[in-house]
N, C-alpha and C positions, 0 to 999 in steps of 0.2 A: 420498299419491301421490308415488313417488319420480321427480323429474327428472332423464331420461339426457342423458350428456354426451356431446356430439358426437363425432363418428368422424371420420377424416381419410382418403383412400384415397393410397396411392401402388401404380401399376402394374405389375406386372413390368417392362414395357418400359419404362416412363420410369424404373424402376431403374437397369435394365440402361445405357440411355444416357448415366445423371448417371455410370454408374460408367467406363463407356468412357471419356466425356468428359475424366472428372479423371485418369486413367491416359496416356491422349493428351497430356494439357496437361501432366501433370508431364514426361514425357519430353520435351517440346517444350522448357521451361523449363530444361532440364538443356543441351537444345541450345544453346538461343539463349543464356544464360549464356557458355559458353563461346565461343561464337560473341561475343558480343559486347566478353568480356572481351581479344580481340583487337580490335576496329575502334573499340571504344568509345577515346575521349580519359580518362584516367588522374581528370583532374576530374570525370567525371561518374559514375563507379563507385559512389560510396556512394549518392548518390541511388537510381542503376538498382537497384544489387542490391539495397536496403532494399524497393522496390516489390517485385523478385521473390520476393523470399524470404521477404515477407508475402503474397503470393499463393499463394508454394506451400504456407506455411503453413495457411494457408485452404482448399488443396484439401484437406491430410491431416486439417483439420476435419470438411470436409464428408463427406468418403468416413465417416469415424467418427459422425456424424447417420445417416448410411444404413445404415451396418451396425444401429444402434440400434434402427431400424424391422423391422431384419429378426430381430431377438431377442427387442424388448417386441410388434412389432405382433402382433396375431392374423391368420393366413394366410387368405386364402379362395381356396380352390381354383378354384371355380366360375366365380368374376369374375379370379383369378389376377393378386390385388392383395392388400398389407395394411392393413388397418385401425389404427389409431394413434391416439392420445388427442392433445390439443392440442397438449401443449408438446410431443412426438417431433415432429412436425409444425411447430409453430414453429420448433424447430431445424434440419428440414432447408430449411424457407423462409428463414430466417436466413442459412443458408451458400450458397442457389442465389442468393439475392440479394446475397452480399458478392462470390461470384466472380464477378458480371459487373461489379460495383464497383471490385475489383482488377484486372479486366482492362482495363477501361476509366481508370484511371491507368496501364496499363501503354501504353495505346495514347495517350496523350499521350509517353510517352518511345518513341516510334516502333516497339512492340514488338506484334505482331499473330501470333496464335496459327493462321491460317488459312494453310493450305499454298499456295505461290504457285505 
């Protein structure tokens, strides 16, 4: 008796909003960079942008997990969701969990991605 390996589902819609999300944050990112490479003090530049620009790295990570689901997973129309084997799955848990880890050292350098 052959043992099947688990299925993982990702949603259309919680596609759609990791994908919105990281398109939002990197423009925002581009923003506040330049925003900040004005008001910031000169000393504290390498710190910030090393945070940023491992964050945005992470985003063009993650958006590349999701595309990966959308090539290896198997579609289901019905439930209008894909199905994905572990590690596609791992990986895009991996990178929804590094960007709020990155964002979260970004908001220790007073840097907050929510429109004011």
């Amino acid at each position: 008796m052959s043992k099947k390996k688990p299925r993982y589902v990702l949603y259309r819609k919680e596609y759609n909003d990791f994908i919105s999300n990281i398109l939002d944050r990197r423009r925002r990112s581009t923003e506040i960079l330049n925003h900040s490479l004005i008001i910031k003090d000169p000393e504290e530049w390498v710190t910030f942008y090393a945070c940023l620009c491992e964050y945005v790295a992470m985003l063009h990570r993650f958006e590349e997990a999701l595309e990966k689901v959308t090539l290896v997973g198997n579609w289901n129309e019905k439930s209008q969701c894909w199905l994905v084997d572990e590690s596609t799955a791992g990986f895009v848990a991996l990178f929804a969990t590094s960007e709020i880890s990155c964002r979260q050292e970004l908001l220790n350098h007073n840097i907050s991605f929510l429109l004011h």
